[in-house]
C-alpha positions as CSV (number, residue, x, y, z in Angstrom):
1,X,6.9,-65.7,-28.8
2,X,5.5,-66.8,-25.4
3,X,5.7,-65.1,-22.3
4,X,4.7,-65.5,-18.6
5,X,4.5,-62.4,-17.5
6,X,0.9,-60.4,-18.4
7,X,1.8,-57.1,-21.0
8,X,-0.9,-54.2,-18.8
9,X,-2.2,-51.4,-20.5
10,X,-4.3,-48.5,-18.9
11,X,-5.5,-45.0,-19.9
12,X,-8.3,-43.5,-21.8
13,X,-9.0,-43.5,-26.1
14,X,-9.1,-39.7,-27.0
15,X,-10.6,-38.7,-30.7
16,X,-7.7,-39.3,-32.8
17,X,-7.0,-42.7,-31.1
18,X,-10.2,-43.7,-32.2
19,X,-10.7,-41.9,-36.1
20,X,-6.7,-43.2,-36.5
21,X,-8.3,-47.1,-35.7
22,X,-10.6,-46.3,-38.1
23,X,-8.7,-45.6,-41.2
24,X,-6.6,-48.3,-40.1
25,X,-9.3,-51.0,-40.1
26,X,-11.1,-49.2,-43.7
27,X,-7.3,-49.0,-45.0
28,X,-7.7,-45.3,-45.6
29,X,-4.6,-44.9,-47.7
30,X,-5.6,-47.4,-50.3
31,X,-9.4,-45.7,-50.7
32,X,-8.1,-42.4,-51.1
33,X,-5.8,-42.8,-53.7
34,X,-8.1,-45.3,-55.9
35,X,-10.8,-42.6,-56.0
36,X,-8.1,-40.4,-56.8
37,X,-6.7,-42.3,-59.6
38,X,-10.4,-43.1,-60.7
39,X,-11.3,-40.0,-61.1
40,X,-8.1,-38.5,-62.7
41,X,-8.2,-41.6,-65.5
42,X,-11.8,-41.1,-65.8
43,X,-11.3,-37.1,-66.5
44,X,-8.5,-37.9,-69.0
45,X,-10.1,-40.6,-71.0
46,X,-13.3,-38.4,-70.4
47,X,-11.5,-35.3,-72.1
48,X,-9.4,-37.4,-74.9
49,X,-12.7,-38.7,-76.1
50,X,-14.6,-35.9,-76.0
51,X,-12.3,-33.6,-78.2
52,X,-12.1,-36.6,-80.3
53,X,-15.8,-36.6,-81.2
54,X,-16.1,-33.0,-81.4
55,X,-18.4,-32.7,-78.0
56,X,-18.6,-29.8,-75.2
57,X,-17.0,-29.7,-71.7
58,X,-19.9,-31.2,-70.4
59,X,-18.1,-34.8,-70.3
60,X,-14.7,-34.1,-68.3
61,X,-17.2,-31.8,-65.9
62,X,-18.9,-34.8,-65.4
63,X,-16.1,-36.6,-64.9
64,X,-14.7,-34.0,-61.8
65,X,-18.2,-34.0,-60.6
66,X,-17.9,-37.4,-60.2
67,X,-14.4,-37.4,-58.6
68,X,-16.3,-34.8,-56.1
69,X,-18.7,-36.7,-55.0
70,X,-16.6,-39.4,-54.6
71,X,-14.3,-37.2,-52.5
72,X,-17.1,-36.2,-50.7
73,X,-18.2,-39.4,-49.7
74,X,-15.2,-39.8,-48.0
75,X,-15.8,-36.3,-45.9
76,X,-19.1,-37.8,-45.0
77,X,-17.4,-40.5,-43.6
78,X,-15.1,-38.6,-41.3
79,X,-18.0,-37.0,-40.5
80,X,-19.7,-40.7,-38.8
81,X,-16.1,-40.9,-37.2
82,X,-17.0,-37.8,-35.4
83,X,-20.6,-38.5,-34.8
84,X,-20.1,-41.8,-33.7
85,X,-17.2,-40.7,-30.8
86,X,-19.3,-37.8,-29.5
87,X,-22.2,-40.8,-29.1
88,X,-20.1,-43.1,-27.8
89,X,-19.9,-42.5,-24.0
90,X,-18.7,-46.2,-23.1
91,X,-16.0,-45.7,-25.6
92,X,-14.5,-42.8,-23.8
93,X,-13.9,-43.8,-20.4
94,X,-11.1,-45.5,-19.0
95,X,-10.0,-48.8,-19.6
96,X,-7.5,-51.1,-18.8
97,X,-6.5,-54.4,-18.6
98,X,-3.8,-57.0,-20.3
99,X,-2.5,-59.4,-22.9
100,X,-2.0,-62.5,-21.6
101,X,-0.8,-66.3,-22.7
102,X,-4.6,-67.1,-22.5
103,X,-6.2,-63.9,-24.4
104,X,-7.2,-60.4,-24.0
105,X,-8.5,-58.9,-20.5
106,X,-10.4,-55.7,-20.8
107,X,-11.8,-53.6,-17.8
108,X,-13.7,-50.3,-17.9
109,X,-15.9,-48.7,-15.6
110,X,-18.9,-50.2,-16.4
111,X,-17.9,-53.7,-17.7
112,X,-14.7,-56.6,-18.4
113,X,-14.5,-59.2,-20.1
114,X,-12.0,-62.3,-21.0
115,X,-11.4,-62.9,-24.1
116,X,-9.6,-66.1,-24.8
117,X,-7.3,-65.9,-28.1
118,X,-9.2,-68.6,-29.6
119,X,-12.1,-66.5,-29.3
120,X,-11.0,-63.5,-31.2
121,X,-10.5,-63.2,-35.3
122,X,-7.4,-61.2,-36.2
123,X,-5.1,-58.3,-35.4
124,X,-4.3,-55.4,-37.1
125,X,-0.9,-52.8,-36.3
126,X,0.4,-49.7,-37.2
127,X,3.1,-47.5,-35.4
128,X,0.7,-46.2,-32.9
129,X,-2.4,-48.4,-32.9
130,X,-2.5,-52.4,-32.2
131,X,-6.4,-53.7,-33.4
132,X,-7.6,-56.9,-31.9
133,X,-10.6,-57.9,-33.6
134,X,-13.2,-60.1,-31.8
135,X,-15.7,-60.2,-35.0
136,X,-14.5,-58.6,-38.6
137,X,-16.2,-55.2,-37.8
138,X,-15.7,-55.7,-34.1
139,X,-12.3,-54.0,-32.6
140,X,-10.7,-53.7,-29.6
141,X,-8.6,-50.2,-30.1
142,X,-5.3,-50.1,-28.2
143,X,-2.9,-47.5,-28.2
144,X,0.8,-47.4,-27.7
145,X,0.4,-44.8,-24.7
146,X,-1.6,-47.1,-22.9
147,X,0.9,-49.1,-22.2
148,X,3.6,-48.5,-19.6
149,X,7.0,-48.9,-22.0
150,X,8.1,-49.6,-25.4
151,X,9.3,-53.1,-24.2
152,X,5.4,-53.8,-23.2
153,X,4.3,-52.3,-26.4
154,X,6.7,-54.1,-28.6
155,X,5.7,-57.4,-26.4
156,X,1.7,-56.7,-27.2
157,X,2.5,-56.7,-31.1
158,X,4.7,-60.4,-30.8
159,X,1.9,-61.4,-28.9
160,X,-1.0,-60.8,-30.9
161,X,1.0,-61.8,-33.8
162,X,1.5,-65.1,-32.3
163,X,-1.6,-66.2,-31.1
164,X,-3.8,-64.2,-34.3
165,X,-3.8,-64.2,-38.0
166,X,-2.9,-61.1,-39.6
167,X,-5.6,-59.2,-41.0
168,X,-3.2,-57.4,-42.9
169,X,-2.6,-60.5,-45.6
170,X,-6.4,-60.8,-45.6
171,X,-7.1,-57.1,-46.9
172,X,-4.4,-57.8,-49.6
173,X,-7.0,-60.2,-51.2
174,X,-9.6,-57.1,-50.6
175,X,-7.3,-54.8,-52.4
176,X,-6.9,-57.1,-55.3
177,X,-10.9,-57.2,-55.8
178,X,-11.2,-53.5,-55.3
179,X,-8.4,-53.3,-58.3
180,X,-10.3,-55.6,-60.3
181,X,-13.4,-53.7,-59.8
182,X,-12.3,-50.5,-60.4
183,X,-10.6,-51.8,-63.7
184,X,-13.7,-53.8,-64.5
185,X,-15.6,-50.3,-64.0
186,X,-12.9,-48.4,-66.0
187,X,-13.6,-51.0,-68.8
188,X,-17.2,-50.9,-69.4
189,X,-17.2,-47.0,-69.5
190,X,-14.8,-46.9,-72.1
191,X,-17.4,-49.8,-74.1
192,X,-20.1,-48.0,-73.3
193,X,-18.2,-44.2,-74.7
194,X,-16.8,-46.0,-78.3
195,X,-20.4,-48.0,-78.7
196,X,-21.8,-44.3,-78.1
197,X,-19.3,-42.4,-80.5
198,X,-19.3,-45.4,-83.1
């Protein structure tokens, strides 16, 4: 897609702008539901095994303390979300600025910048949220109400898509590691439970 005309944003990130941005870019979805399913295969295989060898509870406890924790390392994570916006007064003013043929203009208060598109890494999108990343853990965060139509919004997606790679297809690599771990992990417990039992 090209076009001429610059695609303006302007408005201010509220709370949710900025925690939604944040699961987005730590694809939230796909952590929750492996420590879900990691802890729910390791409580089954945890109880299976133990009633096999004639043991106590202690073992699926374990395994439900486990999927606590685990669970709870997510809430603690939230929790930085939070920490981090209250902290952030630069983050909460008002911005604005545009997507252009030549890159990304940003303008706040206090500072701008020009960011040409060869300069920046990837973008990320979801119904609400487009992510243009200057740096892997470095994101601009811009929301659909920041911009003054759907036409403009739907023009700021082609664009980025256009000019960026997708960090999308890069995560899918991510995933497939995190599967392999979690399999790999899966794996040595159950060696480690039959060497013990044997």
């Amino acid at each position: 897609m090209t076009t001429e005309r610059p695609i303006p944003f302007d408005g201010t990130l509220t709370y949710q702008h900025y925690r939604d941005a944040q699961r987005l870019h730590c694809s939230d979805r796909f952590a929750v539901w492996s420590v879900i399913a990691f802890g729910a295969t390791l409580a089954v295989i945890a109880t299976v095994l133990s009633i096999q060898a004639g043991e106590g509870p202690w073992l699926p406890l374990g395994a439900i303390g486990l999927t606590a924790f685990f669970l709870a390392m997510l809430g603690v994570r939230e929790w930085s979300f939070r920490k981090t916006w209250k902290s952030h007064k630069l983050l909460r003013g008002r911005m604005q600025g545009a997507l252009t043929e030549d890159g990304l203009v940003v303008e706040s208060d206090h500072s701008s910048a020009r960011l040409p598109w060869s300069q920046l890494h990837q973008w990320q999108a979801s119904p609400n949220l487009l992510l243009i990343y200057q740096a892997r853990n470095a994101l601009n965060i811009l929301p659909r109400e920041l911009f003054g139509s759907d036409k403009d919004w739907a023009a700021a997606r082609e664009l980025a898509a256009a000019k960026l790679p997708s960090r999308r297809n890069a995560r899918r690599w991510a995933r497939a590691r995190d599967v392999f771990i979690w399999f790999s992990i899966f794996g040595t417990l159950l060696l480690l439970w039959f060497a013990y039992i044997s």
